[in-house]
PDB file of N, CA, C and O in Angstrom:
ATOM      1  N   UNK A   1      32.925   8.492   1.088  1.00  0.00           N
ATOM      2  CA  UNK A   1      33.438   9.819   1.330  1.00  0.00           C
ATOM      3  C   UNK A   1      34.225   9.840   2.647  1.00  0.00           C
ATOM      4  O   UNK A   1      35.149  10.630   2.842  1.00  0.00           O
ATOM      5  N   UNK A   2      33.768   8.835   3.631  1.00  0.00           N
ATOM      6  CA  UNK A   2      34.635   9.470   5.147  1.00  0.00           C
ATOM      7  C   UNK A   2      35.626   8.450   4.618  1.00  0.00           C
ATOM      8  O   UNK A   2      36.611   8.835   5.249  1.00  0.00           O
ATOM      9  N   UNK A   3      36.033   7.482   3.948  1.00  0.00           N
ATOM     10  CA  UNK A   3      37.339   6.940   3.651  1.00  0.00           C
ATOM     11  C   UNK A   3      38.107   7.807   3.033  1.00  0.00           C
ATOM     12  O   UNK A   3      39.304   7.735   3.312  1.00  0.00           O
ATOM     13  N   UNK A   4      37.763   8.640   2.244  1.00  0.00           N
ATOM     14  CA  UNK A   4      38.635   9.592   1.728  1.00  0.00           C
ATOM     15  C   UNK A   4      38.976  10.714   2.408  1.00  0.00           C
ATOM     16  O   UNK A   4      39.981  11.400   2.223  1.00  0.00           O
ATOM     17  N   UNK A   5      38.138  10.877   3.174  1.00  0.00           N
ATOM     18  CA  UNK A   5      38.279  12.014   4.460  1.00  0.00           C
ATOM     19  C   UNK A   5      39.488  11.669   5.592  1.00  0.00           C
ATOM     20  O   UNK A   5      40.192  12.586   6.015  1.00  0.00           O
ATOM     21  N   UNK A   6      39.638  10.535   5.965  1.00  0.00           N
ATOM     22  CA  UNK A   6      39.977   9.652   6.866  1.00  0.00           C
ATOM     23  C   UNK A   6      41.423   9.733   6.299  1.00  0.00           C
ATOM     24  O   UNK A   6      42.333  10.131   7.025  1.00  0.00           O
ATOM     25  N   UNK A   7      41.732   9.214   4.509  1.00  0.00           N
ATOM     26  CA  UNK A   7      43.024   8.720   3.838  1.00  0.00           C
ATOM     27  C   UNK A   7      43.737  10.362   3.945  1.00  0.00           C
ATOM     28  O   UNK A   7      44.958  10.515   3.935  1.00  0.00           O
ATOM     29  N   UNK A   8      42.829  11.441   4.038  1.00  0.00           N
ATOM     30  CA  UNK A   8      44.031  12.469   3.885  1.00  0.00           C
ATOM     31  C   UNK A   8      43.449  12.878   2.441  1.00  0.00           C
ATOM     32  O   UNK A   8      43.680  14.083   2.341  1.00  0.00           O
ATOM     33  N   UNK A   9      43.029  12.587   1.689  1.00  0.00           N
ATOM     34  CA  UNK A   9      42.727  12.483   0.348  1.00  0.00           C
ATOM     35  C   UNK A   9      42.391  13.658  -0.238  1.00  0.00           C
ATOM     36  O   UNK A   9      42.948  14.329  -1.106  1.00  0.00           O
ATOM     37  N   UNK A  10      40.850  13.872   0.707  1.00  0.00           N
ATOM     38  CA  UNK A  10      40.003  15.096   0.451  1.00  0.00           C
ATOM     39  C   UNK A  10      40.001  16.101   2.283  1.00  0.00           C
ATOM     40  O   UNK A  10      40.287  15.516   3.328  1.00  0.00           O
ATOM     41  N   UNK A  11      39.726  17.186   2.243  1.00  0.00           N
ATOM     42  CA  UNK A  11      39.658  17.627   2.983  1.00  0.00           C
ATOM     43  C   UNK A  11      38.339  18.525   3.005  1.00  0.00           C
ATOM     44  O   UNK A  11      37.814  18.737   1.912  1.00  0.00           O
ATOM     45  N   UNK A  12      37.822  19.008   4.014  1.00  0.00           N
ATOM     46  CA  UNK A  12      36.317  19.542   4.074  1.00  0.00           C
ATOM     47  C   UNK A  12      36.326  20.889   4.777  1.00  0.00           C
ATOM     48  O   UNK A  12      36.471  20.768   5.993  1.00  0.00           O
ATOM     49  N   UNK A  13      36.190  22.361   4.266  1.00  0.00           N
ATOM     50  CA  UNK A  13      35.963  23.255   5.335  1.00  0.00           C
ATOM     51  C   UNK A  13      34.831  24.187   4.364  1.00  0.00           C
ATOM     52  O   UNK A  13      34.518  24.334   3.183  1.00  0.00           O
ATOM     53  N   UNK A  14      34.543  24.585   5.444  1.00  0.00           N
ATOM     54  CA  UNK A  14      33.050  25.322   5.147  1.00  0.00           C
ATOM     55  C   UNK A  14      32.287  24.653   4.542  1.00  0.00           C
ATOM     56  O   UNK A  14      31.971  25.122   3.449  1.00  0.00           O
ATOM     57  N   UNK A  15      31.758  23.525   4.869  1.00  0.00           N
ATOM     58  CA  UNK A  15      31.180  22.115   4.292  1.00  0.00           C
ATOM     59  C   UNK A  15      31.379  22.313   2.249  1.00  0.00           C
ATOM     60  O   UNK A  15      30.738  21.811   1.325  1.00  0.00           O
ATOM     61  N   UNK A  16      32.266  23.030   2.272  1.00  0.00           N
ATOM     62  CA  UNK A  16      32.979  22.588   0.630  1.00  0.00           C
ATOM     63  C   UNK A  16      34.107  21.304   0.589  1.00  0.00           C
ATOM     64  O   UNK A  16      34.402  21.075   1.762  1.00  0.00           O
ATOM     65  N   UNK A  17      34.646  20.631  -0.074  1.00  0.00           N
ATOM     66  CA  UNK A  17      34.865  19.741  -0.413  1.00  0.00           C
ATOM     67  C   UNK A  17      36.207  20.127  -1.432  1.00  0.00           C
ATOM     68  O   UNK A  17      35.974  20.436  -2.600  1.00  0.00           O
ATOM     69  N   UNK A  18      37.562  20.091  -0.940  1.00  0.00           N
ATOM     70  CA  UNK A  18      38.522  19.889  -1.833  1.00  0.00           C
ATOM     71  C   UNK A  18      39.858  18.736  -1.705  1.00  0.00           C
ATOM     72  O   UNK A  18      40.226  18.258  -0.632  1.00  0.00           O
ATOM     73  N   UNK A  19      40.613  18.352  -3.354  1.00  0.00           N
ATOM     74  CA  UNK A  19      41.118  17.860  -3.128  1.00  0.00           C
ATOM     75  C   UNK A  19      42.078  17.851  -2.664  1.00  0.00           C
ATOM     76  O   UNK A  19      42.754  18.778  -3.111  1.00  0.00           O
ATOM     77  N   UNK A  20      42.834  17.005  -1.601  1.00  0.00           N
ATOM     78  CA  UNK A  20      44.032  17.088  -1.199  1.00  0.00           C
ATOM     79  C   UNK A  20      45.251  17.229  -2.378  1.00  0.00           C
ATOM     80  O   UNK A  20      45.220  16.694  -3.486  1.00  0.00           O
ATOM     81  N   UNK A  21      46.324  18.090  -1.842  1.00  0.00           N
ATOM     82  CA  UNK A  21      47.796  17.802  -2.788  1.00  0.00           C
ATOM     83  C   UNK A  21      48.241  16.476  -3.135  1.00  0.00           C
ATOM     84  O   UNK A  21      48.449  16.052  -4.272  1.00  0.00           O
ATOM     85  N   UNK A  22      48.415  15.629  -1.619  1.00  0.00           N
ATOM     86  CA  UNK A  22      48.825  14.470  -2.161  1.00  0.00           C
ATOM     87  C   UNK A  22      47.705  13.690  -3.340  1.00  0.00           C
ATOM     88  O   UNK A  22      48.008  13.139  -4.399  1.00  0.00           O
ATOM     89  N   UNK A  23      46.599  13.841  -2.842  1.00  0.00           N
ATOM     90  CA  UNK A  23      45.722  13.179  -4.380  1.00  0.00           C
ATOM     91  C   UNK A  23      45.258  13.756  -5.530  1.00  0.00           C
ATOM     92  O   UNK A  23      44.425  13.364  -6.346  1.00  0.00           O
ATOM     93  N   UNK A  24      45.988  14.840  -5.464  1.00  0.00           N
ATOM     94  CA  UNK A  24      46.438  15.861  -7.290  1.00  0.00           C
ATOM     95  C   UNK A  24      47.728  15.586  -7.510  1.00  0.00           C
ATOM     96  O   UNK A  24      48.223  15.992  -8.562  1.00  0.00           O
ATOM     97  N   UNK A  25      48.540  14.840  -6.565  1.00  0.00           N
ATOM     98  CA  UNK A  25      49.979  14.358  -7.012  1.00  0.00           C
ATOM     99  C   UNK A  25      49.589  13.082  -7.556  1.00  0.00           C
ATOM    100  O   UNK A  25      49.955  12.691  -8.664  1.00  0.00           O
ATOM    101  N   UNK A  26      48.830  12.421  -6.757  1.00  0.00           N
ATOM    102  CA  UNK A  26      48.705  11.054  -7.386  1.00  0.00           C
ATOM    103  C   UNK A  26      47.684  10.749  -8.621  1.00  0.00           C
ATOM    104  O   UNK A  26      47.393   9.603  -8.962  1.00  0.00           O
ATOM    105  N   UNK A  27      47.335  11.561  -9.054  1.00  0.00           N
ATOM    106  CA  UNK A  27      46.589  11.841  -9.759  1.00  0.00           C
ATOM    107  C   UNK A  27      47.004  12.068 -11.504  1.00  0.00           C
ATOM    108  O   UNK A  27      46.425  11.787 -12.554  1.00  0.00           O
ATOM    109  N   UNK A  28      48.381  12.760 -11.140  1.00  0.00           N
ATOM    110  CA  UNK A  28      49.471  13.549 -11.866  1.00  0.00           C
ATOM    111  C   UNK A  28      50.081  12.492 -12.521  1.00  0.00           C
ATOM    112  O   UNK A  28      50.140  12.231 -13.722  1.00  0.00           O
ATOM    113  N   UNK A  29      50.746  11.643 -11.067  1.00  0.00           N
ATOM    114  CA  UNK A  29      51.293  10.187 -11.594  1.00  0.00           C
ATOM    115  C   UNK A  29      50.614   8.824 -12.542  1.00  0.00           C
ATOM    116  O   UNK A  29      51.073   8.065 -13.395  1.00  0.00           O
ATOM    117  N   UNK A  30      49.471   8.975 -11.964  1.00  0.00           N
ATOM    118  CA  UNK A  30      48.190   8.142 -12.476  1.00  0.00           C
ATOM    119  C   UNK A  30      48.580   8.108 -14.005  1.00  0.00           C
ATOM    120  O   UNK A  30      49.220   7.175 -14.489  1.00  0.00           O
ATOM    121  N   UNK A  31      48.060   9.415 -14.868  1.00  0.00           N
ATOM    122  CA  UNK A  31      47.419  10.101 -15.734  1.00  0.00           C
ATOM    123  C   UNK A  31      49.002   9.752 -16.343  1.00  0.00           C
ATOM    124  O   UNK A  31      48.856   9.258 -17.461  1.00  0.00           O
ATOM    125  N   UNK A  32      50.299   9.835 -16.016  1.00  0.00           N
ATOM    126  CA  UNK A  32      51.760   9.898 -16.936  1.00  0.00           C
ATOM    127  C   UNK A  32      51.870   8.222 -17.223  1.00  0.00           C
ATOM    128  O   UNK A  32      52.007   7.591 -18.271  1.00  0.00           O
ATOM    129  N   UNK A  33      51.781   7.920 -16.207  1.00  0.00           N
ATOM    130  CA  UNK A  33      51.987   6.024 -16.074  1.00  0.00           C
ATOM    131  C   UNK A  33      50.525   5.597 -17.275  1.00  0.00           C
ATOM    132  O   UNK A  33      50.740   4.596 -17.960  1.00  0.00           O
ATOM    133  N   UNK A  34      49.515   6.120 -17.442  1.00  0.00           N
ATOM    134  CA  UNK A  34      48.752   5.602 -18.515  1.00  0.00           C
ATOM    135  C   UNK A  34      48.779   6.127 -19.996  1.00  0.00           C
ATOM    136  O   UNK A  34      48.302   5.546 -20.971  1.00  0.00           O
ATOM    137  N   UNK A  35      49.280   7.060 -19.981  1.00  0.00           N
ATOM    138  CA  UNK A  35      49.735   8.125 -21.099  1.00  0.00           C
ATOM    139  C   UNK A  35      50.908   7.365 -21.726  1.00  0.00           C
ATOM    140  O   UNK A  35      51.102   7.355 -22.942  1.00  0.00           O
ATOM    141  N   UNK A  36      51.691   6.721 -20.825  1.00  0.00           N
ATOM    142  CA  UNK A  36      52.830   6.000 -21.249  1.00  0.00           C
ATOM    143  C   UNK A  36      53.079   4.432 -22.003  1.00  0.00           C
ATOM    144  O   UNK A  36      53.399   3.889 -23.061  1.00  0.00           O
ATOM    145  N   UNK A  37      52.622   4.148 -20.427  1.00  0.00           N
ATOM    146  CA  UNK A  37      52.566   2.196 -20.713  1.00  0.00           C
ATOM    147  C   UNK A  37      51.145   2.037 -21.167  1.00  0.00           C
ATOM    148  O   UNK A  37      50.941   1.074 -21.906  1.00  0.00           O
ATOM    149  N   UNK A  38      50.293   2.678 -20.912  1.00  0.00           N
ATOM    150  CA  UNK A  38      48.740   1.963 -21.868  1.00  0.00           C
ATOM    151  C   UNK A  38      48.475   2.475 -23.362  1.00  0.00           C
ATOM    152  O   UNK A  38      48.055   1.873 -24.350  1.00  0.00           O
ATOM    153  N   UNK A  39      48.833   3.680 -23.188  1.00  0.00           N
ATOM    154  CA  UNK A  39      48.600   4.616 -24.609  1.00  0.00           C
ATOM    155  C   UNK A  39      50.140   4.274 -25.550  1.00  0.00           C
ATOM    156  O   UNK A  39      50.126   3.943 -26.735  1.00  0.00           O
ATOM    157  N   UNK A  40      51.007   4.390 -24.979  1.00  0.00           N
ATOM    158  CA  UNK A  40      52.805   3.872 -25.628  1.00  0.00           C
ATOM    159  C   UNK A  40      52.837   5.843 -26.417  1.00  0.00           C
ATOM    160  O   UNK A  40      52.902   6.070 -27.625  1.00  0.00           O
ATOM    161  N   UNK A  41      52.776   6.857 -25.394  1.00  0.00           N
ATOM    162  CA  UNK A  41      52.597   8.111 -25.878  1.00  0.00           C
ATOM    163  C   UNK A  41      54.157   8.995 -25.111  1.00  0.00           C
ATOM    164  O   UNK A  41      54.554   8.580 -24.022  1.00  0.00           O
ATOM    165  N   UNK A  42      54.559   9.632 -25.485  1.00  0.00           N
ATOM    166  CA  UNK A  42      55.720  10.150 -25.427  1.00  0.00           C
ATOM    167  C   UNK A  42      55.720  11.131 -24.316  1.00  0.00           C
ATOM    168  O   UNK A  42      55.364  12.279 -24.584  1.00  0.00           O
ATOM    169  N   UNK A  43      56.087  10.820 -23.048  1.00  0.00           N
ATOM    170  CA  UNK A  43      55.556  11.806 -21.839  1.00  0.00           C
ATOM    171  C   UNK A  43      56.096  13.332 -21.919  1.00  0.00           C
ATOM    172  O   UNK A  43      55.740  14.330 -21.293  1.00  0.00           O
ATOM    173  N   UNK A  44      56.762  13.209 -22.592  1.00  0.00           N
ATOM    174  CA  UNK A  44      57.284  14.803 -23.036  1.00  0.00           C
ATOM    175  C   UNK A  44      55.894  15.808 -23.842  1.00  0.00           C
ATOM    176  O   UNK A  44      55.797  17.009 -24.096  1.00  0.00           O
ATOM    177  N   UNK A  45      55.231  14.964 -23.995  1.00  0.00           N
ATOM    178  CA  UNK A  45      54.214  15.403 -25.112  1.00  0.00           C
ATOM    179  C   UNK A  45      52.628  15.309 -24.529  1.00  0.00           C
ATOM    180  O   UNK A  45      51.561  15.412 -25.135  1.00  0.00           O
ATOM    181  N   UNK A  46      52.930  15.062 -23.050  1.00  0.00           N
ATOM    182  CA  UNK A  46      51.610  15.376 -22.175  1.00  0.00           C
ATOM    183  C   UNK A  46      51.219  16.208 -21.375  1.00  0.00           C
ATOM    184  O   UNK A  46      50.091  16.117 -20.892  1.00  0.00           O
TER     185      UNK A  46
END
């Protein structure tokens, strides 16, 4: 958890726990790049 705290990743206030933008962007990218090249699925259609 403090590596992800540390990367920018997650951020912490009022000892709640959310995710950062940049790692719901990368997240975004993740999820299209496997939808694509692992699944062979039509990214228009995700």
């Amino acid at each position: 958890m403090i590596q992800l705290l540390g990367a920018g990743l997650i951020s912490s206030k009022n000892k709640e726990y959310r995710l950062s933008e940049l790692f719901s962007l990368d997240l975004v990218d993740m999820a299209r790049w496997w939808w694509t090249a692992v699944i062979g699925s039509d990214p228009e259609k995700l």
